[in-house]
PAFI-120150 format. One line per 5 residues: number of its first residue (from 1); their letters; for each residue x, y, z of C-alpha. Coordinates in steps of 0.25 Angstrom, whole numbers. Layout:
NUM = a = X,Y,Z ~ ...
END
This chain:
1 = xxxxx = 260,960,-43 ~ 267,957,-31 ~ 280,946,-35 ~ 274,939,-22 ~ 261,936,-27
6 = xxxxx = 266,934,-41 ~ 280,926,-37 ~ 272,915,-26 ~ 264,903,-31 ~ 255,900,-20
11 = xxxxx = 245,910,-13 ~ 235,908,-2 ~ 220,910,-7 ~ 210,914,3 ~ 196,914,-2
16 = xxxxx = 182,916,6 ~ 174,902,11 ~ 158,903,9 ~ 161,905,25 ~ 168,919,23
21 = xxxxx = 183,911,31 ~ 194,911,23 ~ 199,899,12 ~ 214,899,11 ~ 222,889,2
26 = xxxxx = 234,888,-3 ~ 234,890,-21 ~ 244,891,-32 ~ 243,902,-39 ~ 249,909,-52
31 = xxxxx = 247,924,-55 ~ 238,925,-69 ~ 236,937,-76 ~ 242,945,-67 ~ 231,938,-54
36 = xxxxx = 232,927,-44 ~ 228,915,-51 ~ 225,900,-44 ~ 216,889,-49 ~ 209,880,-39
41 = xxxxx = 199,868,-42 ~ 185,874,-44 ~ 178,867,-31 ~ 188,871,-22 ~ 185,880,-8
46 = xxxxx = 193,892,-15 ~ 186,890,-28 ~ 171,891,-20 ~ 176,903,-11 ~ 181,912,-24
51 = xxxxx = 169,909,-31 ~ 160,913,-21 ~ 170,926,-18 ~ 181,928,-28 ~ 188,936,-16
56 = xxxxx = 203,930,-12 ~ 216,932,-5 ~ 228,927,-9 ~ 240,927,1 ~ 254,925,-6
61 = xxxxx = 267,924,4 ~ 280,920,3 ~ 292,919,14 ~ 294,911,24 ~ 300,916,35
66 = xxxxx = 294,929,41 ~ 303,940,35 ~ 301,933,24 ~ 285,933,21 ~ 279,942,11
71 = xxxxx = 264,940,5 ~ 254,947,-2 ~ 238,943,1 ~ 231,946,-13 ~ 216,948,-12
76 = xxxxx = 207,947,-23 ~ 196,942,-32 ~ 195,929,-38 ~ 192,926,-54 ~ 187,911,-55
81 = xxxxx = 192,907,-71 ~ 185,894,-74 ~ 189,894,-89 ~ 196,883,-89 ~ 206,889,-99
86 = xxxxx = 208,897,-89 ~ 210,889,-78 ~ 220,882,-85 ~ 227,895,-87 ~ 228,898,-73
91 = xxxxx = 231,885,-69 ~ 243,884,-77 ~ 248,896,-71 ~ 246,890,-56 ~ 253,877,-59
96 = xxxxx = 264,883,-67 ~ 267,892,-57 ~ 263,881,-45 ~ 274,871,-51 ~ 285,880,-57
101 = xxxxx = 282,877,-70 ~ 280,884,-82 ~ 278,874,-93 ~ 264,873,-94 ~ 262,860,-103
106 = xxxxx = 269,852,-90 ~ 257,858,-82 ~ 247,857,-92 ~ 240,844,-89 ~ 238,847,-75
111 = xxxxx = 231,860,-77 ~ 221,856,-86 ~ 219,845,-78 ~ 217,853,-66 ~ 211,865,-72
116 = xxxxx = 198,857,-75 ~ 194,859,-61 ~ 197,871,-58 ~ 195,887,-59 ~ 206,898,-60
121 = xxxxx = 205,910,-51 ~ 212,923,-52 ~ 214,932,-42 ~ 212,947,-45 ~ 219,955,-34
126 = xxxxx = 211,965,-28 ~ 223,968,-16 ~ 236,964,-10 ~ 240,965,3 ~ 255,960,5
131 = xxxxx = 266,960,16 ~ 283,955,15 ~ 291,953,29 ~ 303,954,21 ~ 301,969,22
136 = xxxx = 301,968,39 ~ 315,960,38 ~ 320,971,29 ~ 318,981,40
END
């Protein structure tokens, strides 16, 4: 796995509207078993798109200036875990890794507060396509 998509913490998720146009927004994520994992509350716009079509893509990026950007756009197909034990799980791993933190007692209370209305999604990757303008400045 790429140390870009497994090094960043926040991605841009693109899912499919009823309409067919594009639905981007901005997620914390953690990777979990090895795929993408976010959790979202369950009557949100993204939450409706992946149950209708588990299809997504993830940009991830880093840099700022323009020799220094790099990314990866990770496509794939979207598992929806309602268990909440496994909400739970996934949700620890965002927020630990949203906030830097590793303890997860300190983080605890809010997650089972929040988990309760939400689903956990995974993404399985099905294709990357990536790019790093370091390598121009290099040459």
């Amino acid at each position: 796995m790429s140390g870009l998509i497994t090094g960043q913490r926040k991605l841009q998720l693109g899912t499919i509207n009823p309409d067919g146009t594009p639905h981007m927004v901005t997620m914390f994520y953690a990777m979990v078993d090895g795929k993408i994992g976010f959790w979202s509350y369950r009557s949100s716009q993204k939450g409706r798109n992946i149950e209708r079509d588990p299809r997504v893509t993830c940009l991830i990026e880093a840099g700022e200036d323009y020799f220094e950007l790099h990314g990866a756009m990770v496509y794939g197909k979207v598992q929806v875990l309602t268990d909440p034990n496994e909400v739970r799980r996934v949700g620890t791993e965002v927020v630990k890794r949203m906030m830097d933190l590793q303890d997860e007692e300190t983080i605890a209370p809010f997650v089972e507060h929040t988990a309760a209305k939400r689903h956990a999604y995974l993404v399985d990757i099905v294709r990357v396509a990536s790019w790093d303008h370091r390598k121009l400045a290099a040459g």
